[in-house]
C-alpha positions as CSV (number, residue, x, y, z in Angstrom):
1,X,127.8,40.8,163.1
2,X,125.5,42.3,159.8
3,X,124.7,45.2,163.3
4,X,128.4,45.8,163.0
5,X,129.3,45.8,159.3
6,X,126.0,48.4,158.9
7,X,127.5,50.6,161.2
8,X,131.0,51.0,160.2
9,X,129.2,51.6,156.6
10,X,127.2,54.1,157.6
11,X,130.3,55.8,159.6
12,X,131.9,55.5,156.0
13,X,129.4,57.4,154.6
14,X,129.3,60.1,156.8
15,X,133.3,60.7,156.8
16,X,133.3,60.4,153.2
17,X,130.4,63.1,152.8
18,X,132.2,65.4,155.3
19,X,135.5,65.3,153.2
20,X,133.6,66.1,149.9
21,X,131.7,69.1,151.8
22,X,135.2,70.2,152.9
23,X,136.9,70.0,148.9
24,X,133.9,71.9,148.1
25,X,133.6,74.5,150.5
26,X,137.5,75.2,151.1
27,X,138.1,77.0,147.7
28,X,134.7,79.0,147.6
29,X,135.9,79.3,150.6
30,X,139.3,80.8,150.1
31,X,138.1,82.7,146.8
32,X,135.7,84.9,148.9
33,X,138.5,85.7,151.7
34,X,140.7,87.3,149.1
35,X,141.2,91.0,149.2
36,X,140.7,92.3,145.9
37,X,143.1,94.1,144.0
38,X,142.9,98.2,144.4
39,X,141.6,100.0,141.2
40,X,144.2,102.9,140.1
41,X,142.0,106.4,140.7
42,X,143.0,109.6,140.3
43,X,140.4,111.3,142.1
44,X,138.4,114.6,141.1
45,X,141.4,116.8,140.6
46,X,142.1,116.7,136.3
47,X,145.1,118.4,135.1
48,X,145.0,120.7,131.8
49,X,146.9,122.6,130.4
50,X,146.1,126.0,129.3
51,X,145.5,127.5,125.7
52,X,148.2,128.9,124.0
53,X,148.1,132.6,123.6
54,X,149.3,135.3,121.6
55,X,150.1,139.0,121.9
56,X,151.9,142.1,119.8
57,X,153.8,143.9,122.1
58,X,154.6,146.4,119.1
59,X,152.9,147.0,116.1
60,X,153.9,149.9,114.2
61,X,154.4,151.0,110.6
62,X,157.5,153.3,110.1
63,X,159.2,155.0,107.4
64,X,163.0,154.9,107.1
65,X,164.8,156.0,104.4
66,X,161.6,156.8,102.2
67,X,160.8,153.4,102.6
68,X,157.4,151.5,104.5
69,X,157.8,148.8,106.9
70,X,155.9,147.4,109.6
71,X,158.0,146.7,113.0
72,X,156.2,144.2,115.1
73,X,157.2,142.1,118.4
74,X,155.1,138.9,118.9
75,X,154.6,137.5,122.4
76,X,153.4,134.1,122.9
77,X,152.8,131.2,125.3
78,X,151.9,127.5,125.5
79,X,153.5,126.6,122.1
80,X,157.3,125.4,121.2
81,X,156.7,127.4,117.7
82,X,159.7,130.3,117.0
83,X,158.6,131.7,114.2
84,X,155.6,133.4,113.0
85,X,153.8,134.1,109.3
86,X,152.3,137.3,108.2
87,X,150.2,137.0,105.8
88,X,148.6,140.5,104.2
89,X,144.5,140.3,103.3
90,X,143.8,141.1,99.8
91,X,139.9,141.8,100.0
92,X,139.4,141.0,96.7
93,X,142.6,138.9,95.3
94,X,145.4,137.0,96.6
95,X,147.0,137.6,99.8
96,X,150.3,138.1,100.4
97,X,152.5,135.6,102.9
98,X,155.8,136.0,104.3
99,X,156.6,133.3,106.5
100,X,159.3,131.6,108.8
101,X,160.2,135.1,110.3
102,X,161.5,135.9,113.5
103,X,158.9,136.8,116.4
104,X,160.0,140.3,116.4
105,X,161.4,142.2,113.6
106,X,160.4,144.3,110.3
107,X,158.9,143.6,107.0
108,X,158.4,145.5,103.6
109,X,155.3,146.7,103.0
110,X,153.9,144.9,99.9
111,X,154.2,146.5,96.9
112,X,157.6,148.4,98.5
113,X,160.9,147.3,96.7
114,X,164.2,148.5,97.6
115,X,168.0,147.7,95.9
116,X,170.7,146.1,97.4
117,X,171.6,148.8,99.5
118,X,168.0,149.0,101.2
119,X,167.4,152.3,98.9
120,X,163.5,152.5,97.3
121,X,163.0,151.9,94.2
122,X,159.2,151.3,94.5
123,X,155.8,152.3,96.4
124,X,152.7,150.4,96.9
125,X,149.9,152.1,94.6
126,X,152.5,153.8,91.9
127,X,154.0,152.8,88.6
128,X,156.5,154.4,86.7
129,X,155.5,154.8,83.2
130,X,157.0,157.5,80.4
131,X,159.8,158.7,83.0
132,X,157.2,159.8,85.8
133,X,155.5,157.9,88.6
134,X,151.6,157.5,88.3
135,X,148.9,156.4,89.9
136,X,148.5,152.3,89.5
137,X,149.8,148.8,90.3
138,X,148.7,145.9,91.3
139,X,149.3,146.7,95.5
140,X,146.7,149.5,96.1
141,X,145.1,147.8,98.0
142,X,147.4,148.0,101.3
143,X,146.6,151.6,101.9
144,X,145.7,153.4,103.3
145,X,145.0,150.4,105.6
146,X,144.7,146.7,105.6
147,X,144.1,143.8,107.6
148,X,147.0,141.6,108.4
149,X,147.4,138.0,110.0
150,X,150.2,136.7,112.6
151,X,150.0,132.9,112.5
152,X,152.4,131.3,115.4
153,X,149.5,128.8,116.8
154,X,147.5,130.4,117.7
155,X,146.7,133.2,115.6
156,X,145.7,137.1,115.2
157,X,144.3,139.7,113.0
158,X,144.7,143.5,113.2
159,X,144.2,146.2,110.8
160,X,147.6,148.5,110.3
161,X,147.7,151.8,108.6
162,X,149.9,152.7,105.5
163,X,153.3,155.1,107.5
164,X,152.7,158.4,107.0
165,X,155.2,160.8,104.9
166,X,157.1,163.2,107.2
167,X,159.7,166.7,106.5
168,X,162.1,163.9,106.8
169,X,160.8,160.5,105.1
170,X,158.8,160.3,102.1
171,X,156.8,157.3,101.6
172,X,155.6,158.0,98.4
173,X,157.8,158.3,95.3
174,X,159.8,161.8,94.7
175,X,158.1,165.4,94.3
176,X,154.1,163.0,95.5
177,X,153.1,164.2,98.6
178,X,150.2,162.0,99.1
179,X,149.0,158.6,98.0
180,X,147.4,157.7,94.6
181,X,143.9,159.6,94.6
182,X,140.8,157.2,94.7
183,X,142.8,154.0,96.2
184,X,140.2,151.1,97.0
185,X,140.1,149.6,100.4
186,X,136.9,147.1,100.8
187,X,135.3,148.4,97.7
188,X,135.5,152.1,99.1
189,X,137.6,155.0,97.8
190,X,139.6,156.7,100.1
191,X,142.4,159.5,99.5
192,X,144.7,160.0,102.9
193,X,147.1,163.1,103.1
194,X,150.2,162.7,104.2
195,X,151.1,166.5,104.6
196,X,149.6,167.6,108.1
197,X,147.7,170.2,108.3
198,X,149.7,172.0,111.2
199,X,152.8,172.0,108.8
200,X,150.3,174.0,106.5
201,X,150.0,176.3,109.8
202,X,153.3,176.6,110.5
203,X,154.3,177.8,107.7
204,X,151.5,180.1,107.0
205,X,152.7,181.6,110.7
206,X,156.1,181.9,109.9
207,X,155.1,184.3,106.8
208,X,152.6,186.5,109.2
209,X,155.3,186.8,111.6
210,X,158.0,188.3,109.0
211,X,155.5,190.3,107.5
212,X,154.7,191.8,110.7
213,X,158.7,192.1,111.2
214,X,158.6,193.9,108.1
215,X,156.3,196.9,108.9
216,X,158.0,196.5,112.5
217,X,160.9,197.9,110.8
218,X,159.5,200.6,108.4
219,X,158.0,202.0,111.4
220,X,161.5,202.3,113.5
221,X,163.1,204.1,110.9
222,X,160.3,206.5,110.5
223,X,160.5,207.6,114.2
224,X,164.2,207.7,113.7
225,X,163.9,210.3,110.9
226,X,161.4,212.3,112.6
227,X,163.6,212.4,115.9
228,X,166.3,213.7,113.4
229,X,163.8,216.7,112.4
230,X,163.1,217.7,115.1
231,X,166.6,217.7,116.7
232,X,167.8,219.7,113.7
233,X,165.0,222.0,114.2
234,X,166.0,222.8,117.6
235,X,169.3,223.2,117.2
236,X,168.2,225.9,114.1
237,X,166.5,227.9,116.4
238,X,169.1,228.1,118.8
């Protein structure tokens, strides 16, 4: 009978080790059957996007009405920004800014000043002092060129030239002809015409070609009178 008892106990064991193998196997188990979760990629390819950019389709200083502007037209890409600031380099002093202007457009040249109906009534490099403008002011330094920055983000920096005076448009004050003599631009002195030389030519042709009218015409009338003579003559010895 103690044969009998000993076995079923030593059965007992054996289930009850089996059961506690399978508890502690099953998770383990089940935890190393599980597909893992997938990982978000987005592979090699990276979007970006590009630099903003800027370009001036049109640059260029005019003269209306005896007065200096600079038309511009400002191209750019990549940014939500609609308006642009000029801002005029003073080498040596402090700059001039006009800002929140249209992309395209015209501006006074510093120094200019007009009236209410867009006449001049003042020139960069000139004052007018004991009824007659002279040489001086406080904006020579914008001619006869000078360095100018378009901020829009991004940015640019050109150098413009002060308009030229024409037969029709004087951008100078009345009866001057050229700018101020000696005007400092990055610590040199430069003096710019405004008159062309070819107008000089022209002119100076125009007088060569009325003198040579002239003598033209002295000429004809002495071959006229000697054509008389001689008629006359003919006629007397008939």
């Amino acid at each position: 009978m103690s044969t009998s008892r000993t076995t079923l106990w030593a059965r007992g064991l054996v289930v009850a080790g089996l059961v506690g193998a399978t508890a502690l196997v099953g998770p383990a188990a089940n935890a190393s059957s599980e597909t893992p979760a997938p990982t978000p990629t987005t592979g090699d390819y990276v979007e970006t996007t590009p630099p903003p950019t800027i370009d001036l389709t049109v640059l260029q200083p005019v003269c209306d009405g005896d007065v200096p502007y600079l038309v511009y037209d400002v191209d750019v890409t990549g940014t939500p920004n609609e308006t642009v600031t000029i801002t005029w380099l003073n080498p040596s002093g402090e700059n001039v800014v006009q800002a929140g202007l249209p992309l395209s457009g015209r501006v006074l040249w510093p120094g200019a000043t007009v009236n209410a109906a867009g006449e001049p009534t003042g020139w960069p490099g000139w004052v007018f002092e004991d009824g007659e403008w002279v040489e001086g002011g406080s904006f020579g330094w914008v001619r006869p060129t000078v360095d100018v920055l378009f901020q829009v983000n991004p940015e640019t920096t050109v150098s413009v030239a002060y308009p030229p005076s024409s037969p029709n448009c004087n951008t100078n004050p009345p009866g001057k002809t050229t700018p101020p003599p000696g005007t400092t631009v990055d610590g040199k002195v430069t003096t710019v015409a405004n008159v062309s030389d070819s107008q000089g030519g022209l002119a100076e042709t125009g007088a060569t070609v009325g003198k040579f009218v002239g003598i033209g015409a002295a000429l004809l009338l002495v071959g006229g009178g000697l054509v008389l003579v001689a008629r006359r003559g003919r006629k007397g010895n008939a």
